[in-house]
N, C-alpha and C positions, 0 to 999 in steps of 0.2 A: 605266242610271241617269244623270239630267243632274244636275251639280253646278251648284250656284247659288251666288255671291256678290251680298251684297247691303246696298246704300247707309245710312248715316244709322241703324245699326244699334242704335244706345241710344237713337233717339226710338221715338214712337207709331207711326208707319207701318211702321218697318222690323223694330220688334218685332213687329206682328202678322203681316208677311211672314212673319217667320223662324218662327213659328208656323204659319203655315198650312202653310209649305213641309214641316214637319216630319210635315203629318197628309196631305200630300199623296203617292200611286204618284207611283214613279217618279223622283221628286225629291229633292234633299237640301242641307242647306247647309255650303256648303264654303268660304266665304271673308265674311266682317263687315265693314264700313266706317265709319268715324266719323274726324271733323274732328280735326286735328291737337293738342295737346292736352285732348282731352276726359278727362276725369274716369274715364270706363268702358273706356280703352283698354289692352287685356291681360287685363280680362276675362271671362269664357265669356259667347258672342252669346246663345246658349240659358238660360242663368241670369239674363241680362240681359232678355230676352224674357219669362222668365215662363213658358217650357215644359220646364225642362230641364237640365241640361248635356249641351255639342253637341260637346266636343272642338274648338269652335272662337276661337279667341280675336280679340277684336276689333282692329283694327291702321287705324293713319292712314295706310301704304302700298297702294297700291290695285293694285301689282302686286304684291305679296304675297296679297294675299285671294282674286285671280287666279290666282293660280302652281296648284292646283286645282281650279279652277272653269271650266264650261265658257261661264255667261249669267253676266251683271250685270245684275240689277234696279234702276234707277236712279231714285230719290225724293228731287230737292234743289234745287239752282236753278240755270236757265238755264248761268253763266258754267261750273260746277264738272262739272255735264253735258256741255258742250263737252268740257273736259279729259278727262275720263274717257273721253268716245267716243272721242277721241284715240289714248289708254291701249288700248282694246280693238281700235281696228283695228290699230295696232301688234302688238300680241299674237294677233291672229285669233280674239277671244271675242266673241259674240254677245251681245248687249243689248237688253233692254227698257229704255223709257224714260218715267216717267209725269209728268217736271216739265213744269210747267206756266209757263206765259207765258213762251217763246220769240219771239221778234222772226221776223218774215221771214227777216233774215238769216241768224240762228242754226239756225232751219229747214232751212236750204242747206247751212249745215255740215251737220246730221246726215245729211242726206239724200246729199253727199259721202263719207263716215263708210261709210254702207249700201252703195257702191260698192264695200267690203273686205271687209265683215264683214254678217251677218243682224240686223237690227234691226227692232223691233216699237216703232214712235209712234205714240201716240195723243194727244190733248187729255182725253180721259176713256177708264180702263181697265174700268168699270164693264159690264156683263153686259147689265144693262136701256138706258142711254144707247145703247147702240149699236145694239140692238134702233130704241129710235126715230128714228135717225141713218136705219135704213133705209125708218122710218116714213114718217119728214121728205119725202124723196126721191119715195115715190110718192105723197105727198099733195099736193106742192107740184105734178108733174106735171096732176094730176088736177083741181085746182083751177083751176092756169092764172090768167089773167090779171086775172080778174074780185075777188081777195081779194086783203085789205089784210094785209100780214105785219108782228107785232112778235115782240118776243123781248124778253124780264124775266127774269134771274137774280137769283140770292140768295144771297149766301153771308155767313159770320162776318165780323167786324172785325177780322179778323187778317191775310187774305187780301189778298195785296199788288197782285195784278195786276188789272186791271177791260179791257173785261168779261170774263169766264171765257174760256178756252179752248175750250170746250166750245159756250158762247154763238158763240162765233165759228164754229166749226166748224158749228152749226148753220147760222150766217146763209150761210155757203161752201155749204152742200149745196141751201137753199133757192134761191139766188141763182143755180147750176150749174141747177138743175133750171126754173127760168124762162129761163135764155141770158140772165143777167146777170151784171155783173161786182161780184161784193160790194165789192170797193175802192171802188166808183163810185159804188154804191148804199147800203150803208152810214150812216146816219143815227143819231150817237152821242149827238146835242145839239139839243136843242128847249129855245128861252128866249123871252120877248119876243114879239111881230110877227113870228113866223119863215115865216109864209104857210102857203097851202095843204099840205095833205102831197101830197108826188107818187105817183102809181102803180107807179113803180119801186121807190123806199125800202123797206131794213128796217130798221124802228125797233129801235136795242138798245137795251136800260136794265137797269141795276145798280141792286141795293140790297145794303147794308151792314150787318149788327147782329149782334151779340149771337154765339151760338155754333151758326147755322146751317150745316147739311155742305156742302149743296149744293142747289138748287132751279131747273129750268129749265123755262120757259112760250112756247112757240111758237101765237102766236095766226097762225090767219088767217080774216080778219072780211071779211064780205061784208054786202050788202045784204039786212039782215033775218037774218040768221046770222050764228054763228059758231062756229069748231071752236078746243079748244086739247087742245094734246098738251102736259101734264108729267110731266116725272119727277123726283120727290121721291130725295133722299140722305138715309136714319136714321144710316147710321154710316160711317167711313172703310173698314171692311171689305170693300164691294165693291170698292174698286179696290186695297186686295190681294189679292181672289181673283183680279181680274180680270188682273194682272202676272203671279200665280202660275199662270195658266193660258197664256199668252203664253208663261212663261218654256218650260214644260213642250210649248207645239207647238212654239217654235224649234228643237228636236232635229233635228240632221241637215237642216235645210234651207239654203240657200244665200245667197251675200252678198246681198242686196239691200233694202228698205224698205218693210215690211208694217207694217199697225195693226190694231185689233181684226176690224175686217167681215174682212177674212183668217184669222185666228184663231177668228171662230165660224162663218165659212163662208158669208158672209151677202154676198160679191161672185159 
């Protein structure tokens, strides 16, 4: 049985973890997390969630929720991520991690982090995204030099980082599979007289509204075609099954820094 603790446990995401965790072999939740004065601190994660009472009570100590648990499911932001990773190499607990819009740098910490302890990063936990991450890869291959690559996400007006992670991760596998340097290539901003488009560039663009999951469009346009791979988000639910199946193959495997294509077997 791998015990799970897991982040941000009175919002939307962390309740449907602890939910899934509960209908999940194998698994079980052993430790709750929420911000330090929250309203639902002390009490039951499982009543809170909506499935239950878990005998587990929710606590703003995160080595407390720890002291049980063997993965931390981590859903929150960037800075508080850091700290926690912190937290678990210290302690020797394995972590997934599904925040979103980390910095390069911040990157490097976790990826330092993974030199202690077994972590699972992704930019997207989702089942189907990673499926096309592998898509991406042998199409960009296949296509080669002759197509024009953009890339157009979509998410709600709530969502703080632009472009996605996910967006980005796309343009990285695109860019790797041409022997480009997405840094380089990269094209965030078209305004004005901005000239010709080059044949290197991947165009990204963001759109913003309303109360969309998530929505990602990998065009590559050629002369007289064009191909687009998307993959549409209905609910936030895939990327807790997708955490809750990470957290369940970290079992018994070793310090180091895997992400989903590891987890569905797709490297």
């Amino acid at each position: 049985m791998i015990r799970v603790a897991v982040t941000g446990a009175a919002g939307r995401m962390g309740g449907r973890i602890i939910t899934l965790l509960t209908e999940a072999e194998g698994l079980e939740v052993a430790g709750a997390i929420e911000m330090a004065g929250h309203a639902r601190l002390g009490d039951d994660a499982g009543y809170v969630a909506g499935c239950g009472d878990l005998g587990v009570a929710i606590t703003d100590s995160l080595e407390e929720a720890l002291a049980n648990a063997d993965v931390l499911i981590d859903f929150t932001w960037p800075e508080v991520t850091l700290a926690n990773a912190d937290v678990c190499a210290r302690l020797g607990k394995a972590m997934v991690v599904g925040t979103t819009g980390l910095n390069p740098e911040q990157r490097d910490a976790i990826s330092q982090v993974a030199e202690k302890t077994p972590v699972v990063f992704a930019p997207n936990m989702s089942v189907g995204v990673n499926v096309c991450f592998k898509l991406l890869k042998d199409m960009a291959k296949t296509l080669g030099e002759g197509f024009d690559v953009e890339i157009v996400e979509l998410h709600h007006n709530k969502k703080k980082d632009s472009p996605s992670g996910t967006a980005v991760r796309m343009g990285e596998i695109v860019a790797d599979a041409l022997g480009r340097d997405y840094n380089q290539v990269a094209n965030y901003h078209r305004e004005g007289m901005c000239g010709e488009r080059s044949q290197e560039e991947i165009g990204m663009q963001t759109v913003r509204g309303g109360d969309i999951v998530g929505e990602h469009t990998v065009y590559f346009i050629g002369m007289g075609e064009r191909i687009e791979l998307t993959h549409r988000a209905m609910s936030r639910d895939m990327f807790a099954r997708g955490a809750v199946r990470a957290a369940g193959w970290l079992g018994g495997k070793g310090a180091g820094l895997y992400d989903m294509q590891d987890v569905l077997g797709l490297k």
